[in-house]
C-alpha positions as CSV (number, residue, x, y, z in Angstrom):
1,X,105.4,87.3,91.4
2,X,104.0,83.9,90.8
3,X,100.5,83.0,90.1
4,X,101.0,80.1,92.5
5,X,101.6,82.6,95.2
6,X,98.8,85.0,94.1
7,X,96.4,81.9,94.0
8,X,97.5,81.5,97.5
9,X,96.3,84.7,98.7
10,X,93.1,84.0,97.1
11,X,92.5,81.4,98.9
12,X,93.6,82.8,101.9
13,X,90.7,84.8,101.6
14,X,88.0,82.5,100.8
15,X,88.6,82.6,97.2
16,X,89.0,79.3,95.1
17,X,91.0,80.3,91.9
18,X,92.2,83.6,90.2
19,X,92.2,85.0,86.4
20,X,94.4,87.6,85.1
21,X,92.4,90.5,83.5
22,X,94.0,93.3,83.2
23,X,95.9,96.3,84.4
24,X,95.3,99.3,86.7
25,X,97.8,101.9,87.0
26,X,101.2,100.1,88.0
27,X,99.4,96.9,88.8
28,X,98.2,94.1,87.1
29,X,94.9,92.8,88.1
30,X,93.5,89.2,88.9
31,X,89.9,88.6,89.6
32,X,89.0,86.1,92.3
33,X,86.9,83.5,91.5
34,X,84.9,80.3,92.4
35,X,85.1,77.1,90.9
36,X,82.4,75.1,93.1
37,X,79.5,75.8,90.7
38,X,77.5,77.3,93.8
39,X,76.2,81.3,93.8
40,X,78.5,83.4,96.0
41,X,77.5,86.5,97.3
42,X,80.4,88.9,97.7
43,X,79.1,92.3,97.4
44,X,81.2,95.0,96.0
45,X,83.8,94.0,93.4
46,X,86.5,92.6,94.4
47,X,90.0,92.6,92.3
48,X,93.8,91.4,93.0
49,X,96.3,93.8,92.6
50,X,100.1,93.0,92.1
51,X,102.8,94.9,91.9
52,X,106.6,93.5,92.1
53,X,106.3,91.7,95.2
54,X,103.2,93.5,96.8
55,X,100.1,91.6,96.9
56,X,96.9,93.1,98.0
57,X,93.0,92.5,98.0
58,X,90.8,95.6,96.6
59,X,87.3,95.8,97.5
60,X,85.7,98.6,94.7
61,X,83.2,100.4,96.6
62,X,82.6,103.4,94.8
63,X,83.6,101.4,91.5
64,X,86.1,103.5,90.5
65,X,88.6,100.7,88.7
66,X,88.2,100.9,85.3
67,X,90.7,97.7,83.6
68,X,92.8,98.0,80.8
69,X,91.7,94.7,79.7
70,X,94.2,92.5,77.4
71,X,92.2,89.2,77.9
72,X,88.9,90.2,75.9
């Protein structure tokens, strides 16, 4: 999978840009982000998991992801 095309899905929706940070059982993990410089309120945290060819927005309400982090 491309970052191109996981950007895409980011923006798709509502999201400006993406950063890998990790993985999560089989997946790897992008966090969506915001470039405008303005305060966005999105609630619950929010991650990008990819696997192979799947693609799919995770909203963390019981904040249960806990990322093996490679980027800190």
């Amino acid at each position: 999978m491309l970052n191109e095309d996981i950007k895409k899905f980011a923006i798709q929706h509502g999201f400006q840009d993406i950063k890998e940070i990790g993985k999560y059982k089989d997946f790897t993990v992008f966090q969506p982000l915001f470039t405008d410089g303005k305060k966005h309120i999105i609630g619950f945290p929010q991650y990008i998991f990819v696997k192979d060819e799947e693609i799919k927005l995770y909203i963390d309400t019981k904040f249960e992801v806990k990322i093996d982090s490679h980027n800190q």
